[in-house]
C-alpha positions in Angstrom: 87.1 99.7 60.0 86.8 97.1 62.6 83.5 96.6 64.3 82.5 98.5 68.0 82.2 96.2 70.2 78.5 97.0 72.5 77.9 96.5 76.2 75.5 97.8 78.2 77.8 97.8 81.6 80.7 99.6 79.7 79.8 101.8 77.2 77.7 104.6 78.9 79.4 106.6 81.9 76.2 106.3 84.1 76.4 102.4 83.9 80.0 102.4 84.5 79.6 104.6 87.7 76.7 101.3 88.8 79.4 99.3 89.2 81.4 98.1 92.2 85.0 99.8 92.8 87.3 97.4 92.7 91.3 96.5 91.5 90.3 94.0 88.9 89.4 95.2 86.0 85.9 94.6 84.1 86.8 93.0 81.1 85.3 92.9 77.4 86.2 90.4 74.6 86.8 93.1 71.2 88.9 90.5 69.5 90.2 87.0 69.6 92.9 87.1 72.5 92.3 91.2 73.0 90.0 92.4 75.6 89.5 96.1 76.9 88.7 96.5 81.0 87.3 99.1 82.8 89.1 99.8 86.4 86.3 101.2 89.1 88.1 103.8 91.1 86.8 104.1 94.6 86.5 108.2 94.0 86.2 109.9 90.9 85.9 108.1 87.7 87.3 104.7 86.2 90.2 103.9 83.6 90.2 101.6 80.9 93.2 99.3 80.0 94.2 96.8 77.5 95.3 93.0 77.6 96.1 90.9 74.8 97.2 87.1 75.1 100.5 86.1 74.7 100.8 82.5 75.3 100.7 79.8 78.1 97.8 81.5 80.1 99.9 85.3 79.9 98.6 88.5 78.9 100.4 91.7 78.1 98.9 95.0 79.8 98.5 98.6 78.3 97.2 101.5 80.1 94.9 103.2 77.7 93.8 106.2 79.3 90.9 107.9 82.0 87.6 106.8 81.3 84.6 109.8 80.2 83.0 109.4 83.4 83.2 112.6 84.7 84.6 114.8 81.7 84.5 114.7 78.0 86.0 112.4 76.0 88.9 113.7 74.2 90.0 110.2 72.1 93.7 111.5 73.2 93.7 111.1 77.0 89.7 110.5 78.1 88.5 108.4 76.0 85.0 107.1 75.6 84.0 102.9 75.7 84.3 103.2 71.6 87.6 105.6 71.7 89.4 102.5 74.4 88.5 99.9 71.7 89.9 101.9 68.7 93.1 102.7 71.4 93.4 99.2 72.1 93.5 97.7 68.8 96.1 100.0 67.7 98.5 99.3 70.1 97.8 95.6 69.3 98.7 96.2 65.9 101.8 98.0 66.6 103.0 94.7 68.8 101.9 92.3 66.0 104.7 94.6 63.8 107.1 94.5 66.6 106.9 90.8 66.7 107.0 90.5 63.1 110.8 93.1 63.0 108.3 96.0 61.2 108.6 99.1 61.8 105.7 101.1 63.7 103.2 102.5 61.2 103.4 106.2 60.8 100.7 108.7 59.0 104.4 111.5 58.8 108.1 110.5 58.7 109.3 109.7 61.9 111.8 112.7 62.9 114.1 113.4 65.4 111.7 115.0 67.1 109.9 111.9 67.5 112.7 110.4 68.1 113.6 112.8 71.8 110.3 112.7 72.4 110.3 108.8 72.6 113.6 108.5 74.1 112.9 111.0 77.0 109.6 109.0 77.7 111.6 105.8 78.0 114.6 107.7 80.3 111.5 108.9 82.7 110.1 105.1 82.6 113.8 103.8 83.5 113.9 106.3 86.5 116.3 108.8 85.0 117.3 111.4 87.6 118.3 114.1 85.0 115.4 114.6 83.2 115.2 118.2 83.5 118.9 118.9 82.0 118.0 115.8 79.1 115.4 118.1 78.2 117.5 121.1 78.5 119.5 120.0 76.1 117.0 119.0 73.5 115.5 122.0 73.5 118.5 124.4 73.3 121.1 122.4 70.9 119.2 119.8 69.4 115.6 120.8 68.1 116.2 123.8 66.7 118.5 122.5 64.6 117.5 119.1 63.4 114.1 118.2 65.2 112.2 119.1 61.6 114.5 115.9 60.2 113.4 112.7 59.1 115.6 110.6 60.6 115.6 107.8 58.2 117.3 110.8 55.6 119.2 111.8 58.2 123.1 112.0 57.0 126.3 111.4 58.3 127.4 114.7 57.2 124.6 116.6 58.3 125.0 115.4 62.4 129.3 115.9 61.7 128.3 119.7 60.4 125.8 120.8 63.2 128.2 118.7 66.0 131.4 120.8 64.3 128.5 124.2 64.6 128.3 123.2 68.6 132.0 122.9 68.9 132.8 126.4 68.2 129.5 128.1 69.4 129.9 130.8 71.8 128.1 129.6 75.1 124.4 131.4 76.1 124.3 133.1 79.2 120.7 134.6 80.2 121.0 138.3 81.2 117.6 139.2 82.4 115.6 136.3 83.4 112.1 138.0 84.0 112.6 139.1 80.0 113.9 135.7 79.3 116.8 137.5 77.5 119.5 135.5 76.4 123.5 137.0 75.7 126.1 135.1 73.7 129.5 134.7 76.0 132.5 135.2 73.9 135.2 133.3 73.5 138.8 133.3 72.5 139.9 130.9 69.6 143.8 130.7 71.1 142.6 129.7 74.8 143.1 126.0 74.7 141.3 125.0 77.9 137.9 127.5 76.5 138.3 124.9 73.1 138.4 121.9 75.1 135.3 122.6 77.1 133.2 123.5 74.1 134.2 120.3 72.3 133.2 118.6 76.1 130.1 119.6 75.7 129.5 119.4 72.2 130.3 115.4 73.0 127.7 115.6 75.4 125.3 116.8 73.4 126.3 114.5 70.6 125.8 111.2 73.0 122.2 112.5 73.7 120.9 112.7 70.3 122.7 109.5 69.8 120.8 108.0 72.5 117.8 109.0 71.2 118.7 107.6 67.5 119.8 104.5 69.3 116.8 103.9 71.1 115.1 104.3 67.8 117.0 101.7 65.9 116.4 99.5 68.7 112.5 99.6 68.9 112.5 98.8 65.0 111.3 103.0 64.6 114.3 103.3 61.9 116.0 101.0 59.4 119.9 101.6 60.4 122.0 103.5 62.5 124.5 104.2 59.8 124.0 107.9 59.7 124.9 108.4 63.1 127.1 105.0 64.1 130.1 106.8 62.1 130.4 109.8 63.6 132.8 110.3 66.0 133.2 112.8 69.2 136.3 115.0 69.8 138.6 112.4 71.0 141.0 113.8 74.5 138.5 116.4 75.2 137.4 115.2 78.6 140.4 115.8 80.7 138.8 116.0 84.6 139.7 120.0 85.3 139.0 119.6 89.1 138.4 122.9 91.2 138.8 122.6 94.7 139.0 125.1 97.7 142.0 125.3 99.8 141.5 124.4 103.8 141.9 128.1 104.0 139.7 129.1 101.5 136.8 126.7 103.2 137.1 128.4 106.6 137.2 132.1 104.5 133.7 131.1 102.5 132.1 129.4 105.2 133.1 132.8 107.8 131.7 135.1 104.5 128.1 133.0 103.9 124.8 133.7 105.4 123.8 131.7 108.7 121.0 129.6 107.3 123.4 128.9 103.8 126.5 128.7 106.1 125.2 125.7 107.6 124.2 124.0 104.0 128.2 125.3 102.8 129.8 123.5 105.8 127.5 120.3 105.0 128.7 120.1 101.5 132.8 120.9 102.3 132.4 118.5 105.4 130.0 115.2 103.5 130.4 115.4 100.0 127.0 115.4 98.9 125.1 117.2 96.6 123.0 120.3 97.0 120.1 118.2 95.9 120.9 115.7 98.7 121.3 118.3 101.2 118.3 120.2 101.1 115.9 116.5 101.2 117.8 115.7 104.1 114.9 115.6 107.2 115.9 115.0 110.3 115.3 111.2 110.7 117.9 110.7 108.3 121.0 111.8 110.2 122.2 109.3 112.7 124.1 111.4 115.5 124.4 107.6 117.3 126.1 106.2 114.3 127.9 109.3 112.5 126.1 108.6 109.3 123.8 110.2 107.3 121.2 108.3 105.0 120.7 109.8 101.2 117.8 108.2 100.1 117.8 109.7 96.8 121.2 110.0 94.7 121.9 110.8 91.3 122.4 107.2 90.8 118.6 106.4 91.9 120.6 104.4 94.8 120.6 105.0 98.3 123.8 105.2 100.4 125.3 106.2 103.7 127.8 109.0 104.2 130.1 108.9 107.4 130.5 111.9 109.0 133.5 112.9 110.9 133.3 114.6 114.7 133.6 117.8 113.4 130.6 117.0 110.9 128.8 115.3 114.0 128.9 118.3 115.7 127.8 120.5 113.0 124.6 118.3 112.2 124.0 118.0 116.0 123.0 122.0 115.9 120.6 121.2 113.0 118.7 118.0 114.1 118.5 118.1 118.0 114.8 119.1 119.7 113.4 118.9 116.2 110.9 116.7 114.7 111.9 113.7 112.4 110.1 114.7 109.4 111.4 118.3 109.5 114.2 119.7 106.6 117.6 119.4 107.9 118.3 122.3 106.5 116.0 125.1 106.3 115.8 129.2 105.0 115.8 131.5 107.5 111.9 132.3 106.7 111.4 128.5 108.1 111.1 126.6 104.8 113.2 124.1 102.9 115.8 125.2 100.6 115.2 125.0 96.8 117.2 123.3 93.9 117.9 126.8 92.4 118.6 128.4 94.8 122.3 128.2 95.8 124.2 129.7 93.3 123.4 133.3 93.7 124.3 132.8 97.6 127.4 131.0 97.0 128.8 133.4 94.2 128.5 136.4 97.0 130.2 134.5 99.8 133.1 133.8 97.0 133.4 137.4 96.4 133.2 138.3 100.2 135.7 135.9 100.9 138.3 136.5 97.4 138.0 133.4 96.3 139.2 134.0 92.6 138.3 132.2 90.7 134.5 131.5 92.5 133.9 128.0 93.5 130.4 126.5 92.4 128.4 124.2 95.1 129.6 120.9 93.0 133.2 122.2 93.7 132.1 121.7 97.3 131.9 118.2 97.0 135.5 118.2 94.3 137.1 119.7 97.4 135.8 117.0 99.8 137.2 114.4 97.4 140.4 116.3 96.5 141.5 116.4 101.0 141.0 113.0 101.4 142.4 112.0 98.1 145.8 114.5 98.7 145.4 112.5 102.5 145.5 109.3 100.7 142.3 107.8 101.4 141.7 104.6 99.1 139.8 105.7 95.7 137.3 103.2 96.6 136.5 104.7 99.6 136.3 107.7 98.4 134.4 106.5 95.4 131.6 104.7 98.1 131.1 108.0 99.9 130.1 110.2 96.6 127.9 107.6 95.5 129.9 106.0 92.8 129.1 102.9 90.8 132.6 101.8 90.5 136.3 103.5 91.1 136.7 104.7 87.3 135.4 108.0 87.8 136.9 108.5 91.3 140.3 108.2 89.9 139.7 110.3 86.5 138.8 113.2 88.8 141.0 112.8 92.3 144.0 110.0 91.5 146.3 112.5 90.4 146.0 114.2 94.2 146.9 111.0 96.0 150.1 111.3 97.1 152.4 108.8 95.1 149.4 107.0 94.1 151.0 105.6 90.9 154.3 104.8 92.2 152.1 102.9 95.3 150.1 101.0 93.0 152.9 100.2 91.0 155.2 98.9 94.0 152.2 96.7 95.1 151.7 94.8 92.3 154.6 94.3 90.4 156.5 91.4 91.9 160.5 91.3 92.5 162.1 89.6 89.1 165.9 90.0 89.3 167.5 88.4 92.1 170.1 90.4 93.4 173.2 88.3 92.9 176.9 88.6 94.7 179.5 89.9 92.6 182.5 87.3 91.8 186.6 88.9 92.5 189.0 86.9 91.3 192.5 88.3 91.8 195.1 87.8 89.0 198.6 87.8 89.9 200.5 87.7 93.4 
């Protein structure tokens, strides 16, 4: 057991709290090219960190945890001087594996489990925006089934069996929420489209475990990704099914919605953006001057603009004038913002008020956006900069088979003229 290190500035919490707040870390020596700091917080207690040397005057950095200045130490998240040192160390040792192509030391097998968890710590690092449906679908379709696994026994056969199992489960539909009671929704073998959506999803549920396993492999965790490289999702399962309202059907459900959720319906039908994008909308970010409104968060983690037409000018004119720039766009009519889960109980009535069979859901707001100006025959890239996406390939999976001779267009613009049309030669026999 290596050797705690002493100092009479670090290693008691009423000499720590002597020192001077500031930025730059108090550093202590442990080991050759490893040193353990102490970060004076201004209020409340400290933190210690962790740098080891790396070459050519750089150190790597490692936030160990909150110093036991004002609470216990816990050697899992408040750790004492002693507790940082052992911390430290450890995560040197892990590196000096990683550098060598070992995998990380373990006191259990490393399980799938471990796996998810270390793959949804990395997606929240990276800025993933759909953390709370990643961990959805951990917890629902793949823990219970193979979190206890090690992954390194982990099987080909095993992941083709329980991916098969997900295919031709019956989807869960909760039936009393305060109970937390959950109903199976049944389904009919024969319907074709109700097979293809389970085996949709059952590929989306495949790609996250393999993105955990993959993450895995790739931090030197697991010896191969055999087991999981060689099976295969349901191949032309993901055919876009697009919902979209008629222009009739959008007047009927904005007429049949509340005022205060008529206003966010309209928004959607007239923009294209998401209900999340909606309700953070303040007022500063609508630009009557410049018929644009700024979405400074997306799904993509980007920011973009969205133009808005005179009619949509008009409508966001009632929401932002004589109010404060900081202020929801959009708000209840008990004065706060809107909510992220609140919107489909709302929009479900308004599609039964107004007979809109089947119902739309708020994303089919922003399909029917896409769906007019694509049947209008706006440019798929335009349409694809106003949702927000990365490149045209989704844009046309979803909307190019509503453009109006989009194929035949794209096909008469690029393909050049090859036979030349040449005059036809009488000759006359006889006379």
């Amino acid at each position: 057991m290596a050797r705690t290190v002493r100092d009479r500035s670090l290693e008691t919490r009423a000499a720590r709290l002597r020192l001077a707040p500031r930025g730059k870390p108090y550093w202590r020596t442990i080991e050759t090219g490893l040193h353990v700091g102490y970060r004076r917080l201004r209020q409340g207690g400290g933190t210690w960190t962790s740098r080891r040397f790396i070459g050519q005057g750089r150190y790597a950095e490692k936030s160990l945890g909150v110093a036991d200045d004002l609470q216990s130490a816990d050697a899992v998240s408040v750790l004492s001087f002693s507790q940082a040192q052992d911390a430290a160390r450890e995560w040197w040792k892990t590196e000096q594996r990683r550098a060598l192509g070992l995998a990380e030391e373990r006191r259990g097998p490393y399980t799938v489990a471990d796996a998810l968890l270390d793959y949804t710590r990395d997606y929240k690092r990276r800025g993933g925006k759909d953390l709370t449906n990643l961990r959805s679908i951990i917890e629902t379709h793949i823990l219970p089934a193979l979190g206890r696994l090690d992954v390194e026994k982990l099987t080909s056969k095993r992941i083709r069996d329980w991916h098969h199992d997900l295919s031709t489960a019956p989807k869960l539909v909760r039936t009393g929420v305060a109970a937390g009671e959950k109903n199976v929704k049944h389904h009919s073998e024969t319907d074709v489209n109700a097979v293809r959506r389970r085996r949709s999803r059952a590929n989306r549920i495949l790609t996250v475990l393999k993105a955990a396993l993959n993450h895995a492999f790739a931090e030197r965790l697991v010896a191969s990704d055999e087991a999981w490289r060689r099976v295969q999702p349901f191949h032309n399962v993901d055919r876009p099914s697009v919902r979209y309202l008629s222009e009739a059907e959008c007047r009927r459900l904005i007429n049949a919605c509340d005022p205060d959720f008529r206003a966010l319906v309209t928004a959607a039908i007239l923009t294209g953006a998401r209900h999340g994008e909606l309700i953070a909308l303040n007022v500063a970010d609508v630009d009557l001057e410049a018929s644009t409104i700024h979405v400074r968060e997306s799904k993509s983690g980007k920011p973009r603009y969205v133009p808005l037409t005179r009619e949509a000018v008009r409508h966001f004119q009632t929401r932002v004038i004589g109010r404060e720039p900081a202020s929801p766009a959009f708000i209840r009519s008990d004065g706060r913002r809107w909510k992220k889960s609140e919107q489909a109980r709302p929009l479900a009535a308004a599609c039964r008020d107004a007979l809109i069979e089947p119902p739309i859901t708020f994303h089919g707001l922003r399909d029917t956006f896409a769906s007019i100006l694509a049947m209008r025959g706006a440019p798929m890239g335009v349409i694809a900069t106003v949702l927000g996406h990365a490149d045209t390939r989704i844009t046309e999976k979803h909307y190019a088979h509503l453009a109006p001779n989009y194929v035949a267009e794209t096909v008469r613009m690029h393909f050049p003229e090859i036979i030349v049309e040449q005059r036809a030669t009488v000759r006359v026999v006889g006379g």
